[in-house]
N, CA and C atoms as a LAMMPS dump frame, in Angstrom:
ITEM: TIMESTEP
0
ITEM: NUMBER OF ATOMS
582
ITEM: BOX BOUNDS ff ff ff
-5.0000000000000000e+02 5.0000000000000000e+02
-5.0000000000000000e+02 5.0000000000000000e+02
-5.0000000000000000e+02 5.0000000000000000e+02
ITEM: ATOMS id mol type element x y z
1 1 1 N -187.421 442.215 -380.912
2 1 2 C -186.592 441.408 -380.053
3 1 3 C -185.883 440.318 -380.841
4 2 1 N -186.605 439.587 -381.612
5 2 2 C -185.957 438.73 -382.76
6 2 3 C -184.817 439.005 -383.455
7 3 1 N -185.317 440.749 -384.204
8 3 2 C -184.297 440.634 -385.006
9 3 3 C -182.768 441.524 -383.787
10 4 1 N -183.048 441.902 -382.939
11 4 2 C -181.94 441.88 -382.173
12 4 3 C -181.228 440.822 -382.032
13 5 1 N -181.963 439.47 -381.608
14 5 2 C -181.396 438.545 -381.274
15 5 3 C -180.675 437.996 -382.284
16 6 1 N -181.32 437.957 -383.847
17 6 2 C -180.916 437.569 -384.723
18 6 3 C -179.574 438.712 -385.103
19 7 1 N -179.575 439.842 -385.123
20 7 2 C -178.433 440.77 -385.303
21 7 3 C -177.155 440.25 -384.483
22 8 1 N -177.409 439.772 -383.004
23 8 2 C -176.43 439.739 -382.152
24 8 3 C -175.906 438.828 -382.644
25 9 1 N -176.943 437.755 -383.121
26 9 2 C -175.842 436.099 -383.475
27 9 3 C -175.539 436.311 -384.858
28 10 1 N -175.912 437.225 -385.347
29 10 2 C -175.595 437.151 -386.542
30 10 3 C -173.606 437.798 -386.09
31 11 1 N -173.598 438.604 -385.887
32 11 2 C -172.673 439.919 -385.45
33 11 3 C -171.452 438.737 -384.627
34 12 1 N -171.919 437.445 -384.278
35 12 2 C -171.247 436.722 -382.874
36 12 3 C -170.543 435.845 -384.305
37 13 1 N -171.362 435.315 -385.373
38 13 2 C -170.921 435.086 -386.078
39 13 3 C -169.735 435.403 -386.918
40 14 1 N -170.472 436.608 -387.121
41 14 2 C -168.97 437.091 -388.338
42 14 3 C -167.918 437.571 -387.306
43 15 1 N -167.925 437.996 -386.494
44 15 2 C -166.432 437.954 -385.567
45 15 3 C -165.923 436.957 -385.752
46 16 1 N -166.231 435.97 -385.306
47 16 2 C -165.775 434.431 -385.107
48 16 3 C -165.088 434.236 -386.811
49 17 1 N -165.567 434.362 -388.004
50 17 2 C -165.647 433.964 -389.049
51 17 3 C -164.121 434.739 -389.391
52 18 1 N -164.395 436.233 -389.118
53 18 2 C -163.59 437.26 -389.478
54 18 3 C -162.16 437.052 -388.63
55 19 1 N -162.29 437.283 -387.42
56 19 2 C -160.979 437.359 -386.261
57 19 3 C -160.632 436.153 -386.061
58 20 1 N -160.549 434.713 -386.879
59 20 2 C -160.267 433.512 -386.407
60 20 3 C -158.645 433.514 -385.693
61 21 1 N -158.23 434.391 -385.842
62 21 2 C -156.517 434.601 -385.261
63 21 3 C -156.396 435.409 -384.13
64 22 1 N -158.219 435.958 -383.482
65 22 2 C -157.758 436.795 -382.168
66 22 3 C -156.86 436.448 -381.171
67 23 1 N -156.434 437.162 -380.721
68 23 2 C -156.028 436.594 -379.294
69 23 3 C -156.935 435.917 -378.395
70 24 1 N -156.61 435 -377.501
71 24 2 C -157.475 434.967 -376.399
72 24 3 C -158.172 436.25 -375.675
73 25 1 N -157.57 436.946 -375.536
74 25 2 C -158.132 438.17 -374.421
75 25 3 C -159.331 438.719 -375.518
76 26 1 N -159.615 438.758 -376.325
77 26 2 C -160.174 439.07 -377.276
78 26 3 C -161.442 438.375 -377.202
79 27 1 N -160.902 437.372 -377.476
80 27 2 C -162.241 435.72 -377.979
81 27 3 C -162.733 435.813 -376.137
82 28 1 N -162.018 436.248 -375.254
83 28 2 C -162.549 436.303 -373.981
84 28 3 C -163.777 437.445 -374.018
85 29 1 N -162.844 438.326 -374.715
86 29 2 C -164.108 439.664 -374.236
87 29 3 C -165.409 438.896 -375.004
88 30 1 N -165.107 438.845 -376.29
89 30 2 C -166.45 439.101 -377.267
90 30 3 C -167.012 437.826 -376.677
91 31 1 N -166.673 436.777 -376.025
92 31 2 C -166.986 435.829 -375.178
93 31 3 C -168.435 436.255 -373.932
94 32 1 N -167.1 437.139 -373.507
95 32 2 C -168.468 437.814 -372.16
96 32 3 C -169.438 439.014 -373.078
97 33 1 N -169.093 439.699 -374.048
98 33 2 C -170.172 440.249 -374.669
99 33 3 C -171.492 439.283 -375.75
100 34 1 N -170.884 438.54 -375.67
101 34 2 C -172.2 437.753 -376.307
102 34 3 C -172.679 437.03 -375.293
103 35 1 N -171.597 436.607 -374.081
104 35 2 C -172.912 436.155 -372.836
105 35 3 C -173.802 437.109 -372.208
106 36 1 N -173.54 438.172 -372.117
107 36 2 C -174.262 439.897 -371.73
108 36 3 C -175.355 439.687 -372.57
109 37 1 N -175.12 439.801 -373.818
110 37 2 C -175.611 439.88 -375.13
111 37 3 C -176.736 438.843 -375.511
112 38 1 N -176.3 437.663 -374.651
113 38 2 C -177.638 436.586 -374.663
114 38 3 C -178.41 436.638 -373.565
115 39 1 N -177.618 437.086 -371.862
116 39 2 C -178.464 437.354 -371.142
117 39 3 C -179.145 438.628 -371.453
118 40 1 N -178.945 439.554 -371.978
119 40 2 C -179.981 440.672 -372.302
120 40 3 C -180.889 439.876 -373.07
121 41 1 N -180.714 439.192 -374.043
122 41 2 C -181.5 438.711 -374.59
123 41 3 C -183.22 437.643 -374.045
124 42 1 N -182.276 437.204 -373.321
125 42 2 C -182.849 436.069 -372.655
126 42 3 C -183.91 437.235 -371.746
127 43 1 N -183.357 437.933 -371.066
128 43 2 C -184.499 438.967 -370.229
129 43 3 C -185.768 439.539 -371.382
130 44 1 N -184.959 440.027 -372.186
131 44 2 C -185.804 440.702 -373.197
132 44 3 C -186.448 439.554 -373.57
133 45 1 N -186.322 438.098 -374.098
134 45 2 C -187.503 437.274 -374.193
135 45 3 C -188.914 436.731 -372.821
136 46 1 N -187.894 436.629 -371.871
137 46 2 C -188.211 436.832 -370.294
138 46 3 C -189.706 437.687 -370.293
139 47 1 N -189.223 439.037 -370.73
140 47 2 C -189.656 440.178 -370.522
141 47 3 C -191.207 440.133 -371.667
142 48 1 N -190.742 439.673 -372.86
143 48 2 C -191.688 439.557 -373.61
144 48 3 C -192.996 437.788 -373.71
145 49 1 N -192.297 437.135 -372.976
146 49 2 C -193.488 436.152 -372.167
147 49 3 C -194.008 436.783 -371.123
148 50 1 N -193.494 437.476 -370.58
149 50 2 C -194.455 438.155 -369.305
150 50 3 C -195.505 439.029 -369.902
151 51 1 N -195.435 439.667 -370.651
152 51 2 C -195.897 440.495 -371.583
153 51 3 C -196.864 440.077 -372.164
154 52 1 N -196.525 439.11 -373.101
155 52 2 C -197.499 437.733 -372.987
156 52 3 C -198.467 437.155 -372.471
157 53 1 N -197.407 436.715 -371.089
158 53 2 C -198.587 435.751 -370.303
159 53 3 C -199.909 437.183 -370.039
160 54 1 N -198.978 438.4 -369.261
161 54 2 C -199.778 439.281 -369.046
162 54 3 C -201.247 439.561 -370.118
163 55 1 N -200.802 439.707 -371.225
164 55 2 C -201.85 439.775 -372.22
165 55 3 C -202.966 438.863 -372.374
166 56 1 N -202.031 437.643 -372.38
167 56 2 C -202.819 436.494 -372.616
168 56 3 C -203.855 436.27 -370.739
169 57 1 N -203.492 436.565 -370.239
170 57 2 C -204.017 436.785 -368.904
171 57 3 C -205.784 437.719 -369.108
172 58 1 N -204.755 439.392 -369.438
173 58 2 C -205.877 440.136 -369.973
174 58 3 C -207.095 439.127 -370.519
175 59 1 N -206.144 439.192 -371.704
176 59 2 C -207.436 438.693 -372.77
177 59 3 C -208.495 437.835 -372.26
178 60 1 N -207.727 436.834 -371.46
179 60 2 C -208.54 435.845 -370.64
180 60 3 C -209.9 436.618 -369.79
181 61 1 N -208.938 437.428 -368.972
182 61 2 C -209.774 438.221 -368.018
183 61 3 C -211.247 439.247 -368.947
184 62 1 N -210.931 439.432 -369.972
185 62 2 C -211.934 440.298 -371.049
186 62 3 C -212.698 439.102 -371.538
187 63 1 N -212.374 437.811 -371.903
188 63 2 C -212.91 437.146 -372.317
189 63 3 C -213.993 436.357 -371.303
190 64 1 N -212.981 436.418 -370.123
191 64 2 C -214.189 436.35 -369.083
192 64 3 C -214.904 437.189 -368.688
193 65 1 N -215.07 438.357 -368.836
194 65 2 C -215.987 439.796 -368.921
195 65 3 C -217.19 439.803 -369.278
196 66 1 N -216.402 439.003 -371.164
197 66 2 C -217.423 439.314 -372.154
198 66 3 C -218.364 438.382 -372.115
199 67 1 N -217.705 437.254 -371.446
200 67 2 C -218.618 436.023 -371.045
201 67 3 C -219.506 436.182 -369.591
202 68 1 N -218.894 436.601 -368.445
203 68 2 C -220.259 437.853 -367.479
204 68 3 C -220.988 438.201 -367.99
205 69 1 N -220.667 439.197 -368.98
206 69 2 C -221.378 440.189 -369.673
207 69 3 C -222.931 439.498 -370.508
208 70 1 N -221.789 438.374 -371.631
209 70 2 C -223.636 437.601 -372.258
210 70 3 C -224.159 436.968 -371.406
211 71 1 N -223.844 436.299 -370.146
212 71 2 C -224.152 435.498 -369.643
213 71 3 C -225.295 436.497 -368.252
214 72 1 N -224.652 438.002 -368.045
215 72 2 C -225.863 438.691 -367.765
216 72 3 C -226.918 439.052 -368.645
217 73 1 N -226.374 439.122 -369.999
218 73 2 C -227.695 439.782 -370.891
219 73 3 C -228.399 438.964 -371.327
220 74 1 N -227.732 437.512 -371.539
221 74 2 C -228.868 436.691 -371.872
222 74 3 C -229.68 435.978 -370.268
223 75 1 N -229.319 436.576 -369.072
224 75 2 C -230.27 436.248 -367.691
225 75 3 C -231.21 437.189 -368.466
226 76 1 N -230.964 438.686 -368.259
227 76 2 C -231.757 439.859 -368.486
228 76 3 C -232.851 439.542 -369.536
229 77 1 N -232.028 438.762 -370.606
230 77 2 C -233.175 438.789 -371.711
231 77 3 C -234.112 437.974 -371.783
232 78 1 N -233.56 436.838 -370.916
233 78 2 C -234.668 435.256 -370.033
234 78 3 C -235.25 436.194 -369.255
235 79 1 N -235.068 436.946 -368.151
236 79 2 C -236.025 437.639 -367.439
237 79 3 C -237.098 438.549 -367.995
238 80 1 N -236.604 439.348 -369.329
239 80 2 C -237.521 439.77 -369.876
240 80 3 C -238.672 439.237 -370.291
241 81 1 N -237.878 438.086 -371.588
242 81 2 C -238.49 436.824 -371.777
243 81 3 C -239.967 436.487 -371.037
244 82 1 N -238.952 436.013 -369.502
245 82 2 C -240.148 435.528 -368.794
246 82 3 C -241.325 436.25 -368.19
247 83 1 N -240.783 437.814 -368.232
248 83 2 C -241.764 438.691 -367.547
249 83 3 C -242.628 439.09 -369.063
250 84 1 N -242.111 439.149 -370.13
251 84 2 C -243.125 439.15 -371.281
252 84 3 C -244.21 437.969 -371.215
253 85 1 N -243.855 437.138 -370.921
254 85 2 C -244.422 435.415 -371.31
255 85 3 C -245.521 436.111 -369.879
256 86 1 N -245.165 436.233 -368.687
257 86 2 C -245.768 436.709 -367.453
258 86 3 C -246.981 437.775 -367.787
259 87 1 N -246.472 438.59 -368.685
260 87 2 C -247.599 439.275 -369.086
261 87 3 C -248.344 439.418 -369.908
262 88 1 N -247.95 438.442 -370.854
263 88 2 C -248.741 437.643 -371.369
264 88 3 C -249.883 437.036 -371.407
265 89 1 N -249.697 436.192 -370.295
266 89 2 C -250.269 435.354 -369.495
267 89 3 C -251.396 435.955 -368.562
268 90 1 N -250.942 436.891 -368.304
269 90 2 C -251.78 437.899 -367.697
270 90 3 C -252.927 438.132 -368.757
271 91 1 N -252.096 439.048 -369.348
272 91 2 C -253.61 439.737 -370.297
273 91 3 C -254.038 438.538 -370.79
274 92 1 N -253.78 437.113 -371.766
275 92 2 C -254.761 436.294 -371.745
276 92 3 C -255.671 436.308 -370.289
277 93 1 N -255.483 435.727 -369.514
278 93 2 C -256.149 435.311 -368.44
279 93 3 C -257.051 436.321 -368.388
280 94 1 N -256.282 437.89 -368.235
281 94 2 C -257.613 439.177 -367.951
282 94 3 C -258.604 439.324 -369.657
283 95 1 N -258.189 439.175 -370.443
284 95 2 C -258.934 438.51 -371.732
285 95 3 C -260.165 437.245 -371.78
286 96 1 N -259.482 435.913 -371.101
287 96 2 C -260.627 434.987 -370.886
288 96 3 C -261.493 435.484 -369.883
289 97 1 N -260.927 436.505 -368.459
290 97 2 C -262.116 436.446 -368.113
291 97 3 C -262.922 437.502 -368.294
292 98 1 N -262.368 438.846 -369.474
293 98 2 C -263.473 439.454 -369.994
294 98 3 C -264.63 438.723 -370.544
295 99 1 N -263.814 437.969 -371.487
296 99 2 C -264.327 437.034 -372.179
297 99 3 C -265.78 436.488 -371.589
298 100 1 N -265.259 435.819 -370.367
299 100 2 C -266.552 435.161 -369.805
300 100 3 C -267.281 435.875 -369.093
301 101 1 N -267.207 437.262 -368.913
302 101 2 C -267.594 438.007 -368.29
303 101 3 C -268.6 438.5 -369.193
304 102 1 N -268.359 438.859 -370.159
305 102 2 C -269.684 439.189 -371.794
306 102 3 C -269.99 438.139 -372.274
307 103 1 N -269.604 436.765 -371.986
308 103 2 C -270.729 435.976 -372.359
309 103 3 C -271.542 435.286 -371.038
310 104 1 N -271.265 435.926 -369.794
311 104 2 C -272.278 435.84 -368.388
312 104 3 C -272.809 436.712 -369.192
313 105 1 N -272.654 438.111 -368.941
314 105 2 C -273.88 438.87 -369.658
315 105 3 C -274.572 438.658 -370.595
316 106 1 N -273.918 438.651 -371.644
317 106 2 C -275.046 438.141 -372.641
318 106 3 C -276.035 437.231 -372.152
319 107 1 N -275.759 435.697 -371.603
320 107 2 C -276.361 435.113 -370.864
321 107 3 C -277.157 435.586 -370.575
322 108 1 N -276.929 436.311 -369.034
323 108 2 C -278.219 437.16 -368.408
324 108 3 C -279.167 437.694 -369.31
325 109 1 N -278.506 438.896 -370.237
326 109 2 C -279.464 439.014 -371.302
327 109 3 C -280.727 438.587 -371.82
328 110 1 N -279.633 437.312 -372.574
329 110 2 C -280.782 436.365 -373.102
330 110 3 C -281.824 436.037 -372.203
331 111 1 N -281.314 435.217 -370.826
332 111 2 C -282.325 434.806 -369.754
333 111 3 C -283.535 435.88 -369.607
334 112 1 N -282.649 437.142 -369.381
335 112 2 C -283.716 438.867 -369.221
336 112 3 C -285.005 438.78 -370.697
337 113 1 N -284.055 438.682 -371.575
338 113 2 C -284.738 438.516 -372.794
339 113 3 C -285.973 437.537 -373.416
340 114 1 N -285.431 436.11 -372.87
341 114 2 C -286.408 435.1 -372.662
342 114 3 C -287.648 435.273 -371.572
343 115 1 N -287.335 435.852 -370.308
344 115 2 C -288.56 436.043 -369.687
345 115 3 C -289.189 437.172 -369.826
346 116 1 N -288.933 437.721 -370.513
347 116 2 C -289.239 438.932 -370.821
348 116 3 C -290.405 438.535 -371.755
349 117 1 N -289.792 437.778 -373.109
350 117 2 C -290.687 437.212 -373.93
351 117 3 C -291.635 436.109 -373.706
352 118 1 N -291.608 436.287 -372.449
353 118 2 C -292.284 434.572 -371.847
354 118 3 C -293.294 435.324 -371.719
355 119 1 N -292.894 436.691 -370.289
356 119 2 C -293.794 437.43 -369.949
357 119 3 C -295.351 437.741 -370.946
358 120 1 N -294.327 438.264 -372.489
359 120 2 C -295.421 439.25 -373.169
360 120 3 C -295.951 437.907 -373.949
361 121 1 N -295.901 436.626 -373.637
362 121 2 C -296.733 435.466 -374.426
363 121 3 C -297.618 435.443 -373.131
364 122 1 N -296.808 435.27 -371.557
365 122 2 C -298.747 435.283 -371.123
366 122 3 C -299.377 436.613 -371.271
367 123 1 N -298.858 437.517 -371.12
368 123 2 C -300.16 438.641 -371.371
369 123 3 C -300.646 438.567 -372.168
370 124 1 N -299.823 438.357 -374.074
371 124 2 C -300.951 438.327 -375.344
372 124 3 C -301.818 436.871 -374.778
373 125 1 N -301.521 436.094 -373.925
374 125 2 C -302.397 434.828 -374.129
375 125 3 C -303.575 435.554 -372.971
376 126 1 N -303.623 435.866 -372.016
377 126 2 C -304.183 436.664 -371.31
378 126 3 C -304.914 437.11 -371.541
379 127 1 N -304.557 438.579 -372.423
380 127 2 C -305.363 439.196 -373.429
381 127 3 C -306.291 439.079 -374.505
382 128 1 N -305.379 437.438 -374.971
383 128 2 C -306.535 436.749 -375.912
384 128 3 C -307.735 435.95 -375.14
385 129 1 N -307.087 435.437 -373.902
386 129 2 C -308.528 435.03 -373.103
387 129 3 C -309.397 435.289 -372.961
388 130 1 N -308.897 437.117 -372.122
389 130 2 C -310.004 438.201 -371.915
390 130 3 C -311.04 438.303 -373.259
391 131 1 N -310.087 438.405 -374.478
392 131 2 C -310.658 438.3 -375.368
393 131 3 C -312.179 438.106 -375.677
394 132 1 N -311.686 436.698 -375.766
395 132 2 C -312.772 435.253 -376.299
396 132 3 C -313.624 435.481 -375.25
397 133 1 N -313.126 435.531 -373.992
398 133 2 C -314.422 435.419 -372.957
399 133 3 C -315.022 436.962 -373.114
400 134 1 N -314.59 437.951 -373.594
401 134 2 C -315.624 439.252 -374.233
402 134 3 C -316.215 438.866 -375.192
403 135 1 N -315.498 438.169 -375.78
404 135 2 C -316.15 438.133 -377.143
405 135 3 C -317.577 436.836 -376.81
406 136 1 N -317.13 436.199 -376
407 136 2 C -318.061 434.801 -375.849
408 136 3 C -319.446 435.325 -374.955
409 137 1 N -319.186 436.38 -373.967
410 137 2 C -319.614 436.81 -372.925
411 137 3 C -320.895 438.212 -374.395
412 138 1 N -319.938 438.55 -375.337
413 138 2 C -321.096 439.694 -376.198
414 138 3 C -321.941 438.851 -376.778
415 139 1 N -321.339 437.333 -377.631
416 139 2 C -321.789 436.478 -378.179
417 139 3 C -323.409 436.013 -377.226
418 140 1 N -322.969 435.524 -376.095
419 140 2 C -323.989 435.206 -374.951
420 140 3 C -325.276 436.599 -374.631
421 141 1 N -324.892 437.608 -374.52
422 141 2 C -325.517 438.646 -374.537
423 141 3 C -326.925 439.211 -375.773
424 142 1 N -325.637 438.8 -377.22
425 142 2 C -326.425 439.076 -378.143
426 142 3 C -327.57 438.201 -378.49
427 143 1 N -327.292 437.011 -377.989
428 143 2 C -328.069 435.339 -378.545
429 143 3 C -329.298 435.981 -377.175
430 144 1 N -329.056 436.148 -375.643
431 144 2 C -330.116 436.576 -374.865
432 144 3 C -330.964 437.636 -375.813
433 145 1 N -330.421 438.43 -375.7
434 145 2 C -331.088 439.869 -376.755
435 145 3 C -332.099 439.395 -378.05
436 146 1 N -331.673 438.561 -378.751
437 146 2 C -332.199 437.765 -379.896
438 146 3 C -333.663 437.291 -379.44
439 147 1 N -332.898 436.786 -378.194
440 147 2 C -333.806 435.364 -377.603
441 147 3 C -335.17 436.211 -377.144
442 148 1 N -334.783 437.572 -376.676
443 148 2 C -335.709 438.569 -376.131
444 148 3 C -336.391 438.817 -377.189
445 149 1 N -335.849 439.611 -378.179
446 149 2 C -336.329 440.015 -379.043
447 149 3 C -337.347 439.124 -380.26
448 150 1 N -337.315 437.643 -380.081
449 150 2 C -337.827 436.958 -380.515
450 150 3 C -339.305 436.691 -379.481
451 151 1 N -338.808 436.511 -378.154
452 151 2 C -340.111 436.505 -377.342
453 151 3 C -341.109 437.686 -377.492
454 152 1 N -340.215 439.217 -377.528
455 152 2 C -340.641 440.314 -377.943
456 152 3 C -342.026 440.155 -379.217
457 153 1 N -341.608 439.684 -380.122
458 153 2 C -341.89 439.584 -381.385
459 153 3 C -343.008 438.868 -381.643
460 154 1 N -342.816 437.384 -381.144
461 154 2 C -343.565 435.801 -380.497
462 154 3 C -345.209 436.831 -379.89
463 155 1 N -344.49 437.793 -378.566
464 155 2 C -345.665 438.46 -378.15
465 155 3 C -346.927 439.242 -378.796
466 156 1 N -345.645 440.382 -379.3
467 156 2 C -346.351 440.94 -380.528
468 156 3 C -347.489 440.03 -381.183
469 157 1 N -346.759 439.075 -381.928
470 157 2 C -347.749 438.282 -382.811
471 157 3 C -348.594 437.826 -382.027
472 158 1 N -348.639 437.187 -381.207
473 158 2 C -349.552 436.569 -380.146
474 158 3 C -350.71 437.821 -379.791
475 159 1 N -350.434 438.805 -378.994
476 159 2 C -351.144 440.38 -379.028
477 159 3 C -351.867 440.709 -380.542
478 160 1 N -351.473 440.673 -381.544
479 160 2 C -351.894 441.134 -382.598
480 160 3 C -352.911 440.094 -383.326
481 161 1 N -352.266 439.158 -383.28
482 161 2 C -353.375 437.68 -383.389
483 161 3 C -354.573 437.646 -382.863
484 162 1 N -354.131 438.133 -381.734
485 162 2 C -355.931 437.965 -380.143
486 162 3 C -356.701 439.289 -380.778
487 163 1 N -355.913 440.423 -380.804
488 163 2 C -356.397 441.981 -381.34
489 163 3 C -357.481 441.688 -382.946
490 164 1 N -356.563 440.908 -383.897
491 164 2 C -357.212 440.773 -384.851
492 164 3 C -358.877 439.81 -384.678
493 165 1 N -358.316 438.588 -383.942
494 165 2 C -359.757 437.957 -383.839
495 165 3 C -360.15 438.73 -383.024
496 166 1 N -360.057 439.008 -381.971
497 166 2 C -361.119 440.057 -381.64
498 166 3 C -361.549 441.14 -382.117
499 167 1 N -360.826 441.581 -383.517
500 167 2 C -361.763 442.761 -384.094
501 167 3 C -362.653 441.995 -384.81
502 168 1 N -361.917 440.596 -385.506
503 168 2 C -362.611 439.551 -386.412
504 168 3 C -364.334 439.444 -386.145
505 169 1 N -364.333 439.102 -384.161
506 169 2 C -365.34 438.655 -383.236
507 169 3 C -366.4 439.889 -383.725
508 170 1 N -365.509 441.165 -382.828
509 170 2 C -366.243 442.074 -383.018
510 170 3 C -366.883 442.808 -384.92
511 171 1 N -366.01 442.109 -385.874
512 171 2 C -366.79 442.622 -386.679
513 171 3 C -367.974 441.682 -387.377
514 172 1 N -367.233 440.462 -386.65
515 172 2 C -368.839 439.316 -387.002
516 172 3 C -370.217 439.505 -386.069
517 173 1 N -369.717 440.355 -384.6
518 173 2 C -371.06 440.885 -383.785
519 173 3 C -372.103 441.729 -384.394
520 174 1 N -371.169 442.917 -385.315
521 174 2 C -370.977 444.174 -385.825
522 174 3 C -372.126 443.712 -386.853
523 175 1 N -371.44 442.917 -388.266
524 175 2 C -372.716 441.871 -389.126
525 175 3 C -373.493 441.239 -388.121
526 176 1 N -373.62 440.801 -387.437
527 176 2 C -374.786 439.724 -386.872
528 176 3 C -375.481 441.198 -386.575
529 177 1 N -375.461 441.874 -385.982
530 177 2 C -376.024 442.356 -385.578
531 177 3 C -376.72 443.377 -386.541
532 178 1 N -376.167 443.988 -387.47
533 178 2 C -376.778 444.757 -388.508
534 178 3 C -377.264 443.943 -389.553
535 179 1 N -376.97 441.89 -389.393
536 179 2 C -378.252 441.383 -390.282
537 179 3 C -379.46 441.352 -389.606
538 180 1 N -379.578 440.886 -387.873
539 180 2 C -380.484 441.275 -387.585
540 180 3 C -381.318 442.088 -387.517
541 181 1 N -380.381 443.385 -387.516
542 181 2 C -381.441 444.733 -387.752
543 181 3 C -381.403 444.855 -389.33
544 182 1 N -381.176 444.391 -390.097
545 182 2 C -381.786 444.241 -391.861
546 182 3 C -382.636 443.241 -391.603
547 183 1 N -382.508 442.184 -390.815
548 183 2 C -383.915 441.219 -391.006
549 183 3 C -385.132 441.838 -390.122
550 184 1 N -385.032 442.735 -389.009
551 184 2 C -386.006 443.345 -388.371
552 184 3 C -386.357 444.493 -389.289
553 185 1 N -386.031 445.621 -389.931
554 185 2 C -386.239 446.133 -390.496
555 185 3 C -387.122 445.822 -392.066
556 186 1 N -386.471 444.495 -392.28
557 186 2 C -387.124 444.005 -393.58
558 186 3 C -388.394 443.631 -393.053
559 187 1 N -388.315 442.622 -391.912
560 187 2 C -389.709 442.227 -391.601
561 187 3 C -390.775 443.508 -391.264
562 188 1 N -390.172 444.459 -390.734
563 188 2 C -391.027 445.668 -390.768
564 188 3 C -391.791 446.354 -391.995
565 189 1 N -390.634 446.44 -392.489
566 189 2 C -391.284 446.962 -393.832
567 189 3 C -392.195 446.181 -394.472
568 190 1 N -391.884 444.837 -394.84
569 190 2 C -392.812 443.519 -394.92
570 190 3 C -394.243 443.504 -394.415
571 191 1 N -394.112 444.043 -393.114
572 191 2 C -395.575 444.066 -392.078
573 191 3 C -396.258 445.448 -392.536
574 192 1 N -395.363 446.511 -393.038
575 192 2 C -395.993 447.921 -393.253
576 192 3 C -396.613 447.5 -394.352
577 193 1 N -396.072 447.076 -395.206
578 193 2 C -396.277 446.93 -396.861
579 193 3 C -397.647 445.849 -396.754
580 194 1 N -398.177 445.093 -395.857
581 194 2 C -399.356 444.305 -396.342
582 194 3 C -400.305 445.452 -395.43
């Protein structure tokens, strides 16, 4: 469009430069052909601001598109964002309360575990009671038994003591009595013999 425009004035020029001796009817025409010649022009610039604005319109309109456009993807990507962060949040939370959920158990455990071990301290203590009192109760038994067996014994000797002096008795009757019959006998013989 320029260089038209520039051709025409150029062209409006050298007439003028060249034909300075036209006639009027002449300098009239090329008169109304360069007013033609500028109103074409003038449309054709007309024509090319519309063109223009039109574009520049477009562009606007794309530029506001492209600006919809990030201004949806970065909602979308905040929504993601937030539904990541959301689930996130989640699985921590379902995490802490695994979390506290195996260390209730364990807990329990331990508690299970502690009375458990409480349990088998009273039975070994129990057991050691029963124990001592068997053992105290054989102890008591054996010391009676002793105690018997010593009276047992005590008897014996006592029985065997009386048994002996009385064989003692009986064997001092046994002599008394066979000195008497050696002293009756002696005196006999004594009385035969005079």
């Amino acid at each position: 469009m320029k260089r038209q425009f520039f051709a025409a004035l150029f062209l409006t020029a050298a007439t003028v430069a060249i034909a300075p001796t036209a006639n009027a009817a002449e300098t009239k025409a090329v008169e109304n052909i360069q007013s033609t010649r500028l109103e074409f022009l003038n449309n054709q610039t007309k024509a090319v601001d519309d063109i223009q604005a039109t574009r520049l319109d477009f562009l606007s309109n794309q530029t506001k598109a492209v600006g919809d456009i990030q201004a949806t993807r970065l909602d979308f990507l905040s929504n993601q964002t937030k539904a990541v962060d959301d689930i996130q949040a989640t699985w921590l939370e379902h995490l802490d309360m695994q979390t506290k959920a195996v260390d209730d158990i364990q807990a329990t455990r331990l508690e299970f575990l502690n009375n458990q071990t409480k349990a088998v301290d009273d039975i070994q203590a129990t057991r050691l009671e029963h124990l001592d009192m068997q053992t105290k109760a054989v102890d008591d038994i054996q010391a009676t038994r002793l105690e018997f067996l010593n009276n047992q014994t005590k008897a014996v000797d006592d029985i065997q003591s009386t048994r002996l002096e009385f064989l003692n008795n009986q064997t001092k009757a046994v002599e008394d009595v066979q000195s008497t019959r050696l002293d009756f006998l002696n005196t006999q013989t004594k009385a035969v013999l005079r």
